[in-house]
N, C-alpha and C positions, 0 to 999 in steps of 0.2 A: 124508442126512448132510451134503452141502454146505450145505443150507438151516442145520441147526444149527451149522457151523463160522461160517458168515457170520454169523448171530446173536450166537455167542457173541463174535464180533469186534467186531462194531455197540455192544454192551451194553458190552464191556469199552471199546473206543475212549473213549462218553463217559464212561465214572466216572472213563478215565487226566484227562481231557480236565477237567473240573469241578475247580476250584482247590481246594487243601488241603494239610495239610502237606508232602508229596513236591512238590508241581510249587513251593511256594514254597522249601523246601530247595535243590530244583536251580538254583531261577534265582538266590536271593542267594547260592550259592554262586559261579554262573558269572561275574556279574556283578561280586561283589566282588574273587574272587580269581583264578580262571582255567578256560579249559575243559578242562584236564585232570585239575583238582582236582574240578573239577564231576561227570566222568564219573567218577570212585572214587565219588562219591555213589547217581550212576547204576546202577551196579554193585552197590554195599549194598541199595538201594532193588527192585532186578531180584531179586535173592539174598531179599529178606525179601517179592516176589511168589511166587516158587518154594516159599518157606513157607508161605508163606494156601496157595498155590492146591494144594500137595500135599497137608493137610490137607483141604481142603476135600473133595479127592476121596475121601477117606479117610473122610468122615465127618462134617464139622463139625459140620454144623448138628444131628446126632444128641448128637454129644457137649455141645455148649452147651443142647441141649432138656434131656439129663439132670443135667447140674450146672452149674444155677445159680453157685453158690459160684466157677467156673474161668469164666465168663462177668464175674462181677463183679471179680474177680482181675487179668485180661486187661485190663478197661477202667479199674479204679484206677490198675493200673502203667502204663497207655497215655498215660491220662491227667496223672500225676506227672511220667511224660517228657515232655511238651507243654509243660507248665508251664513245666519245668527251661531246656527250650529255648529258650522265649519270656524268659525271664527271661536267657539269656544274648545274646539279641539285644540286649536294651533295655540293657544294661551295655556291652554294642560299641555300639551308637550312640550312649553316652555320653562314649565316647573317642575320638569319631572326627577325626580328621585336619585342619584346614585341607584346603578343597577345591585350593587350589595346591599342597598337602605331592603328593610322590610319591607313586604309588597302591602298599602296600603287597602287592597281589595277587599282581604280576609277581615277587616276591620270596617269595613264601609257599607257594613250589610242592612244600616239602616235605609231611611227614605225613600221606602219602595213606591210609595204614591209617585213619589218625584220618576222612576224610572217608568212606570206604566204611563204617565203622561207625557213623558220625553218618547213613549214610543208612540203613542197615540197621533200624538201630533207630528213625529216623523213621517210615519202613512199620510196621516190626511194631507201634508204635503208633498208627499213624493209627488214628484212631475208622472212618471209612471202609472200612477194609479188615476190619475185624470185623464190619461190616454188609454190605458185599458180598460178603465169599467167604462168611460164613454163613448166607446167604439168598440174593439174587441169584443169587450164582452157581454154586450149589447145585441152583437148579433144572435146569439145564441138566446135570449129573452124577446121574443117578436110577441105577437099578442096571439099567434095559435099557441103559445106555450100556457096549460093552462093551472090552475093556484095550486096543487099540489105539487107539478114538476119544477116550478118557482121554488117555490119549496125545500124539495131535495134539493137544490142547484145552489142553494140559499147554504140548505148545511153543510152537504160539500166543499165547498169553496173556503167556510168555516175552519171545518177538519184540515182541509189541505194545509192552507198555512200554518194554523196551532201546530202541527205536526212536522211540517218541515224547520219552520225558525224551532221549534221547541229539539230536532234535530241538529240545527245549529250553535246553540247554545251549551247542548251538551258536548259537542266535539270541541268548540272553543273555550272548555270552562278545565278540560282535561289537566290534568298537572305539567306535561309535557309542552301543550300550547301556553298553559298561561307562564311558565319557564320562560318560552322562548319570547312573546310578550312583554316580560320584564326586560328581558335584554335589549331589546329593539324597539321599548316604548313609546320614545320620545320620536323616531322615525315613523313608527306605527301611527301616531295620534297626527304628524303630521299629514302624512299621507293620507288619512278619512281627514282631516280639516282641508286639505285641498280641494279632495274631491266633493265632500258636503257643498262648499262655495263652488267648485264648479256647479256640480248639479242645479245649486239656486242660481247664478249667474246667467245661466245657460234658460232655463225653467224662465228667469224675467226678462231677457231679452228674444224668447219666443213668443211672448204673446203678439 
């Protein structure tokens, strides 16, 4: 049982760990606006892993085996929000500030609903999270695994992430990162708007 808890931790670490829309959400959030806005993201983002990964134990990969149609559903609207999102990055790096203006972050510490539901829904659509809890992580949930080891594997997976993006949030929120951030904003915000619309571009013409 330890050997599989360790497993499922090793496996889950690198998928947190490999860039994609959640770790770039949390950093240009951290970065541009603060780490307390960042951690609401953290929090949407943890909240829409408790949803893969409930489902998953529940079934997924049985249920995407038998309709297709709710597989391709998943990844059009995953996809559509990618886009959405890339496209609202490249229109904020289109306004962005003189690097001497005052950094609008330290003032933007409202609308944290807004930031935990922006991360919410960046998990539920990452393309990534539809391939790992519906396979990946799948494996590791067969039916000898029995409701307590669910369970542990349930909160671990939890912990992991809170713990890692809540990692990332704090080294991107740093004075020195969010410095460099100001400087290189409007490249910044480009660069996560390109790749948000890849990722969804990429996400809708895989189904």
């Amino acid at each position: 049982m330890l050997m599989l808890f360790a497993t499922v931790a090793l496996v889950h670490l690198i998928a947190l760990m490999s860039p994609g829309p959640d770790f770039f959400f949390v950093s240009q959030t951290a970065a541009s606006r603060s780490h307390r806005q960042a951690m609401y993201g953290v929090m949407g983002i943890t909240l829409g892993v408790a949803i893969w990964a409930a489902v998953a134990l529940l079934g997924l990969h049985l249920l995407l085996s038998r309709m297709a149609w709710l597989h391709n559903l998943i990844t059009l609207g995953g996809g559509l929000y990618l886009c959405w999102m890339g496209w609202q990055l490249l229109r904020a790096a289109r306004r962005q500030a003189p690097a001497d203006a005052n950094p609008p972050a330290v003032a933007a510490d409202g609308g944290r609903e807004h930031r935990f539901l922006r991360g919410l829904l960046t998990n539920l659509a990452n393309p990534k999270a539809v391939i790992y809890f519906g396979s990946v992580f799948s494996l590791f949930v067969g039916d000898n695994i029995d409701a307590g080891a669910r369970f542990g594997i349930f909160a671990l997976i939890l912990g992991e992430t809170l713990l890692w993006f809540s990692l990332v949030a704090v080294v991107l929120a740093l004075p020195a990162m969010r410095r460099g951030y100001q400087r290189l904003a409007r490249w910044i915000d480009d660069v996560a708007g390109v790749l948000f619309a890849g990722f969804g571009i990429n996400l809708i013409l895989s189904r």
